[in-house]
N, C-alpha and C positions, 0 to 999 in steps of 0.2 A: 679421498673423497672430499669435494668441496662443500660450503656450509650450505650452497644453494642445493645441491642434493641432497645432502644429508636431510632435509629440511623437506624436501619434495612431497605430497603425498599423490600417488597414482592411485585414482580413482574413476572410476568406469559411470558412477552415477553422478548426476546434479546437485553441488552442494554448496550451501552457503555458510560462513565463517561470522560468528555474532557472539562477542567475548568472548572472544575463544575458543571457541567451540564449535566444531564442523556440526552441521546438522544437513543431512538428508534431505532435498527437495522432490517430492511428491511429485510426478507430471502432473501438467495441464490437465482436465477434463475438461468435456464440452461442457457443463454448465458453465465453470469457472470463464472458460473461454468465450461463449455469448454471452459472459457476463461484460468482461472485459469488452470485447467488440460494442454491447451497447454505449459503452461510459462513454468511449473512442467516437462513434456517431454522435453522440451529442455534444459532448465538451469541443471537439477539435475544430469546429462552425463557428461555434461563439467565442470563440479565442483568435480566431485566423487575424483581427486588430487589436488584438490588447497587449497589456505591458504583461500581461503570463501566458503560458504555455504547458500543456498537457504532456508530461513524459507515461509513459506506458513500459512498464518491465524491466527501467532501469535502476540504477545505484544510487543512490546520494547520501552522503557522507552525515552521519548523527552520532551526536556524542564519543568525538575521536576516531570512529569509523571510516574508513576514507581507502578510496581507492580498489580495492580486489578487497578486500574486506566491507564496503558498504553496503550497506542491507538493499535486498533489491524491492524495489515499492512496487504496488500493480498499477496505483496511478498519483501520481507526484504533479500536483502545480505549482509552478516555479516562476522564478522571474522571467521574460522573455528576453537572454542575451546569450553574449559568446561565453561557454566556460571552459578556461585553459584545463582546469582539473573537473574533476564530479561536482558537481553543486553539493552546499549543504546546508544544514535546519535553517541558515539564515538567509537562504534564497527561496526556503518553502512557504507556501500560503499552507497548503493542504495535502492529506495524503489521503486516498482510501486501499484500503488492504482487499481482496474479496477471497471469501471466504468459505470451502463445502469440508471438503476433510480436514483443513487448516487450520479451523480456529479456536478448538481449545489444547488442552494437554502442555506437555512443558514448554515447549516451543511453537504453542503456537499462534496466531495474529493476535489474541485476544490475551493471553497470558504472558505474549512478552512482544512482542512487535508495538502492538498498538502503548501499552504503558512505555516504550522507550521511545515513542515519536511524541506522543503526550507531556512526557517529563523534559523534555527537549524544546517545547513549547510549542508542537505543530499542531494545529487541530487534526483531528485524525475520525476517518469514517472505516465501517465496515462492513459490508454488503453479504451480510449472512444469509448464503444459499437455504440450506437448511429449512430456517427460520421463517423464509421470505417475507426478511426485514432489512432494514440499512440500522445502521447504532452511527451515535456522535457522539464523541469524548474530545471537550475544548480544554478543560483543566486538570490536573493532575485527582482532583474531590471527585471527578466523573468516573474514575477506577475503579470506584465504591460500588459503585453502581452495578447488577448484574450485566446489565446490555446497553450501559449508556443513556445515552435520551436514542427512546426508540422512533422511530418510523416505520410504517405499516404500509399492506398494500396500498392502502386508502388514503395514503399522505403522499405530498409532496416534500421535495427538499431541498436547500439553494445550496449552491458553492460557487461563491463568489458571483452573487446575482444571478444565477441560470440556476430556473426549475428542472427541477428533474423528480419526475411521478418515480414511485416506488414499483407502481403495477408492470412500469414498462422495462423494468430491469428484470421481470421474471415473469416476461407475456410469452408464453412458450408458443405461441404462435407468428411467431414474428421471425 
């Protein structure tokens, strides 16, 4: 047996590897996913000429993470260029995580995603279903914080100069 099978793991479910440790990925749900589709509608217009770019669901490499092991973001703004490997914390402006069965417990966006995008130096949002709130945490003192600096229906919030209302990420009519 060779060390790459030895090493193999066969598994049937979605899982992502974050020091170490395989952890189970939960399917999409529709909330999470017309969460996601809203971000996608507004961010990828106001980007179409600028120096960043909106990734949506993929990898980028934080804190020696890199490659099949990088944490996958829900939405990652980056620099807007060619990259030979993953991007990482030093090509990011921003991440937001979103967030319904995901965000607290051992692993979850709040408990350990977001404080490792944070200590990394990314600002980092989080688009709490649940709650229907967004959280921003710029420094690592924001950890302290139960929910960050909150935002509410009734708030707006910029990333990287583009408004975006809080009511319209969770306008169930839309």
């Amino acid at each position: 047996m060779t060390v790459a099978e030895y090493m193999t793991l066969d598994l049937e479910e979605r899982t992502e590897l974050l020091a170490g440790v395989v952890y189970s990925l939960l399917p999409k749900d529709e909330p999470h996913v017309r969460v996601i589709d809203r971000l996608r509608d507004i961010l990828i217009p106001r980007f179409l000429d600028s120096p960043h770019i909106a990734r949506f669901r993929q990898p980028l490499a934080v804190s020696g993470w890199h490659g099949q092991n990088a944490p996958e973001i829900d939405v990652a703004i980056v620099a807007r260029k060619r990259y030979a490997v993953t991007p990482d914390a030093g090509d990011a402006f921003t991440f937001i995580e979103v967030s319904d069965t995901t965000y607290s417990g051992k692993r979850g966006d709040r408990t350990y995603k977001i404080p490792l995008y944070v200590n990394a130096g990314i600002p980092s949002w989080i688009v709490n279903i649940p709650l229907r709130q967004v959280e921003f945490y710029r420094v690592p003192a924001d950890l302290a914080r139960e929910h960050g600096h909150v935002f509410t229906e009734r708030d707006t919030f910029e990333i990287l100069g583009i408004p975006i209302s809080v009511a319209t990420l969770f306008d169930d009519e839309q």
